[in-house]
Each structure stands twice: as C-alpha cells, then as structure tokens.
C-alpha positions, 0 to 999 in steps of 0.5 A: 070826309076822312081825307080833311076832317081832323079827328077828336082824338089822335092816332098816338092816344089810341091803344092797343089792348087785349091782344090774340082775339078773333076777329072780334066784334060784339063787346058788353061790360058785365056788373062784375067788372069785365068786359065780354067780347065774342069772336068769329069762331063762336068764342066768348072772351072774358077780359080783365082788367089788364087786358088779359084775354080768358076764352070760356065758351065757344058755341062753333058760329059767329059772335055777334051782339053781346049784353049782360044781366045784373048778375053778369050772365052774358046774351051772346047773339050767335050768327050761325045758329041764328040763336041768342045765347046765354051764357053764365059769367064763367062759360060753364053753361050754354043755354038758348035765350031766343030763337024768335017766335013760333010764327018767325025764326030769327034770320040775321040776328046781330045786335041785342039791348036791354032796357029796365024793365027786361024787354030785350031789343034784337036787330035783325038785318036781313040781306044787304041792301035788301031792305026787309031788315026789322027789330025784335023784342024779347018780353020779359018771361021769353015771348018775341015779336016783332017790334018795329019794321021801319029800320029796314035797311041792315039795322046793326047796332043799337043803344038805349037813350038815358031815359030809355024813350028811344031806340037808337039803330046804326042802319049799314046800308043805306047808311043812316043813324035812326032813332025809333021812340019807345012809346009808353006801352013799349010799342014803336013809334016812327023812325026819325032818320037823325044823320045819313052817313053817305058811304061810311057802313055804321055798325055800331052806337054806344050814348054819352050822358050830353046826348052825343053818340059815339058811331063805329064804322067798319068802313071806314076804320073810323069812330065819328060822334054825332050830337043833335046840335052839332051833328056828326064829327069824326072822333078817331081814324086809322088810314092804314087800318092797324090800330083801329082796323073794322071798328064794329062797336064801342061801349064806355068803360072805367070808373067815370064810363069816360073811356071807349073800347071798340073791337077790330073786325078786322084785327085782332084786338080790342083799342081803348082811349079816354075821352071827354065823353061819359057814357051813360050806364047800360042796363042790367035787368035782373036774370029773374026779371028777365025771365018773367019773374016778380023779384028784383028791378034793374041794377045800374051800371058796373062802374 
C-alpha cells in the first residue's frame, strides 16, 4: 500500500517541531493551551507554544497514554509501574490515579480517555499476539472493572466518537480498527471490526467532526485516515523514517483543532501538519468530577 498509494499530505508539509524528547509516545492537549507528551524514561514534557520543550516530572518508567482534566492535571499511564498517574499542570505532585481493581492490577496499561461524565476507558493490551487483551473503566469517584474483553488483540489507542456512543480502539495485532458502542447504562456493546489493516501496527486514533479518524501506525511510519464511506487512505508517510519515524499517536490542535501533531517513537520529536480535517474536542471532566464529587460537568475543548 505505502509503495503505490499516494499520501494526502506531502512529506515537505510535514514539520518538525519540538525537538531533544525522548522517544515520545503518548501526547494530550490540556484546557490550559499546552500539549503534554511522556517520554520512555518516565518523563512528562510540557511543550508551548513555540515548541519549547519544558521536562516537569519523571516517574523513572515508561509514558504511555496521556489525558488531561478540565483543570489541566495530566493522567499519565506509566508502563513500568503498571500505574496511572496524576500529575498537576506544573509536575509538582505525583499522585496514583489507578492501579486496577481489588480483584485484578493493571497489566499492559497503554492508552486512557475520558468522556463527559468522568468515566475514564484504559486499554489493556496484554501480550503480543496473545489475544487476552481488554478494556478498563475508571468510575467517577475511582472504582475499575473491566468494561469490554472483546478488543483482545493489543488494543492500543482509543478516542471517543462526537456523541460519545462509541469507543473507538486501534487493535495492533491482528491489526483491525474496532469500534465498541457505549450503551446508555455505560456497559459495552459488541465490538464491530470497521477496517483490518493487513501488516500495518495501528497504535493510535484521534476522530474529526466528518466522522473520519486519523490512525498512526508505528509500522509503517505512516498516518492513514479512515471514513465509513470511503474507507481507509494513507494521509502521511516517511520511507526513510526522519520526519515521521514510529508515529504512535495524533491529537488536533490550534484554534480551528485543524492541525495534527503525532509523537515519533522512533525519534525524538514531535511532527505537525495542518489539514483539511477538524478534530473533534477531547473531553475534560472536571478533576471533582472525576473523583466522585457533585460539582462542575465537563468543559470543552482548549481551543
């Protein structure tokens, strides 16, 4: 596919932007404006604006998922401590958001997301190619359990749909984007396999407003979108793995949420491109919210 497709965007509209990360994987982009990437080390990077790179905490593991809350703490998923992580906007403080439950740790976590309501859905991969892969949800007020167990094969990434009725999982291996449906009482539904992706290792997802999602793949160093109508595209590429190099996952950013950043696993920065995509907001429960408290709703997106 790589070798006769031809990419959305071109390799010269791809840059190069915060440089001297990491190897970075997971990336949010908090209410307060900046974006928080983790590195393999256990780092968590503040970057602004201009790119300026600001490491704030380290935990001494492995970053993986990141999200935010509406007052910009950041739930850092930490790959070595089989933990979530909370840290403050400012990397003061380190607190455990989950571990799991009583009856199960976590055991891969990788990838965590918020919806409206402050229920926090957390992929647990498993082994590779092991097929006993799962999905978490964190309640408001802290209690885990196991949501779905039919994303079994390494669910990595995931994203909310506009109207928060589906789950969206980029399953590595066998490599498949899957959609779960968020039932009114908040359990799962049956997983509905939109797009199998042959050899490509989909790692993460991030949704536009047209319903399209924009897949990063660590293999190939490759972003592809995919729409129900047309279905999958190949939206960027690099061959030579420079610019985009082991692109784990995307989120929208800017004003309009038109341009894409992904970190490069396989580098050390992140890469930006604008495009003809909006991404829809992330969601930011309130930090009371998501702790089990009455007090505010959700918030929308930073713009």
């Amino acid at each position: 596919m790589i070798g006769t497709a031809t990419p959305l965007v071109g390799l010269h509209d791809l840059e190069t932007f915060a440089d001297g990360l990491d190897h970075p994987e997971g990336i949010c982009l908090a209410p307060n404006g900046c974006l928080y990437v983790g590195g393999e080390a256990g780092q968590i990077y503040r970057i602004g604006p201009s790119g300026e790179a600001v490491e704030i905490a380290n935990s001494g593991g492995f970053m993986l998922g990141l999200a935010a809350d509406a007052e910009s703490n950041v739930y850092a998923i930490d790959n070595v401590a089989k933990t979530v992580w909370r840290f403050p906007p400012d990397g003061l403080k380190q607190e455990v958001f989950t571990r799991g439950s009583a009856e199960r740790a976590l055991g891969v976590p990788n990838w965590g997301a918020f919806d409206s309501k402050g229920n926090y859905y957390l992929t647990d991969s498993g082994g590779w190619g092991e097929r006993n892969g799962f999905i978490w949800v964190v309640r408001p007020g802290g209690s885990a359990e196991v949501w779905s167990v039919e994303s079994e094969n390494f669910p990595n990434g995931c994203a909310l749909s506009a109207d928060e009725g589906l789950l969206y999982v980029a399953e590595s291996y066998p490599s498949a984007l899957v959609a779960i449906p968020i039932l009114a009482d908040n359990s799962a539904g049956r997983r509905e396999v939109l797009c199998e992706m042959g050899r490509s290792v989909p790692d993460g997802v991030a949704v536009a407003t047209d319903g399209s999602l924009v897949v990063s793949c660590y293999r190939p160093d490759a972003l592809y979108v995919w729409h129900r109508d047309s279905g999958l595209a190949l939206l960027a590429t690099d061959e030579r793995g420079t610019i985009l190099a082991a692109p784990t996952n995307a989120v929208f950013v800017g004003e309009g949420l038109d341009t894409v950043v992904v970190p490069n696993l396989g580098r050390w920065h992140l890469t930006r491109f604008r495009s003809t995509l909006r991404g829809v907001p992330l969601r930011y429960p309130a930090r009371d919210l998501i702790d089990g408290g009455a007090g505010s709703a959700a918030r929308g997106a930073a713009g």
